[in-house]
C-alpha positions in Angstrom: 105.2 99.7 114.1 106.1 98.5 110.8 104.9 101.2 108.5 107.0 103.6 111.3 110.2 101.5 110.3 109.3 101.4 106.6 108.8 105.2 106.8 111.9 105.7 108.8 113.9 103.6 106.0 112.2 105.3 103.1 113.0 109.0 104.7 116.9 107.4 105.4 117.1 106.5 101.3 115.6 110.0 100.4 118.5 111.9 102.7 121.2 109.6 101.2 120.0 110.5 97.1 120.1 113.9 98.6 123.2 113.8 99.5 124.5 111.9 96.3 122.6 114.5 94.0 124.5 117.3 96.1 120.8 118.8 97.0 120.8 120.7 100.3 118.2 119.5 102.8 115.7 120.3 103.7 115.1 120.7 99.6 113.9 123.8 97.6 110.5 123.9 97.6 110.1 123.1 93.9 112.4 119.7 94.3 110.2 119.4 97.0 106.9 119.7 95.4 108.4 117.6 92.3 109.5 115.5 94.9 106.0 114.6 96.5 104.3 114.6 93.1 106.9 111.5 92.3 105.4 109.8 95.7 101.5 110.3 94.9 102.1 109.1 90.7 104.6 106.3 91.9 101.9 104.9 94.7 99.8 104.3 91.5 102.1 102.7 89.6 101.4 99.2 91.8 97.2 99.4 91.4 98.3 99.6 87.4 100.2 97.0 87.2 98.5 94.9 89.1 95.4 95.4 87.0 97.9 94.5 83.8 98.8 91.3 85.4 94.9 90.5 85.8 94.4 90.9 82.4 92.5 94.1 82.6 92.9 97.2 80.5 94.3 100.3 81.9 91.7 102.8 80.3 91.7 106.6 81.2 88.4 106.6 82.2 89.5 104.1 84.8 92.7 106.0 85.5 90.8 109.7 85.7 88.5 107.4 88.8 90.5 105.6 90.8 94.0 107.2 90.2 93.4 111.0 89.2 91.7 111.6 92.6 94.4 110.2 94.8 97.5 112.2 93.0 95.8 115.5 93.2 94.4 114.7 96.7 90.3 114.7 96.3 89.0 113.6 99.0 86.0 110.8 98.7 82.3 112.0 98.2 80.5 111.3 101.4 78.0 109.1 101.0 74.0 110.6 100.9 72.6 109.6 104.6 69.1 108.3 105.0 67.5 111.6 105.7 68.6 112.9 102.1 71.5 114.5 103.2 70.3 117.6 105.3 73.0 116.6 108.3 70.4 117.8 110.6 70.0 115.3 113.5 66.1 115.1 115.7 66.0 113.8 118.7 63.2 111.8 120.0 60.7 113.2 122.6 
């Protein structure tokens, strides 16, 4: 129920800096698209900082894995299943 709420809240804020920056709703589709591009980079502004405030370094290779993937939306490797991967299942007679 919470993350409905937070969600809700977050939607309310975006309509009223809508309205403030005289942008009709909903928005053209590239404020739109520059929009949602803002949401995925700013979600990975809190795994960087954190890993700041542990003391560990923010280097691109670790930014290309574990950022990079979630702003442009890859979706996770599956991982290889114990009969090498063929999918196929067997049934037992």
């Amino acid at each position: 129920m919470r993350l409905y709420l937070v969600s809700l809240l977050m939607g309310l804020l975006a309509g009223v800096l809508y309205s403030v920056l005289n942008v009709r709703s909903p928005a053209p589709p590239v404020i739109a698209l520059l929009g949602l591009l803002g949401m995925l980079v700013g979600e990975q502004i809190v795994p960087t900082a954190k890993r700041l405030a542990s003391g560990e370094p923010v280097t691109m290779s670790w930014f290309r894995a574990e950022c990079v993937p979630k702003i442009m939306g890859a979706t996770p490797s599956k991982p290889e299943s114990a009969d090498g991967g063929s999918g196929s299942m067997q049934r037992d007679s």
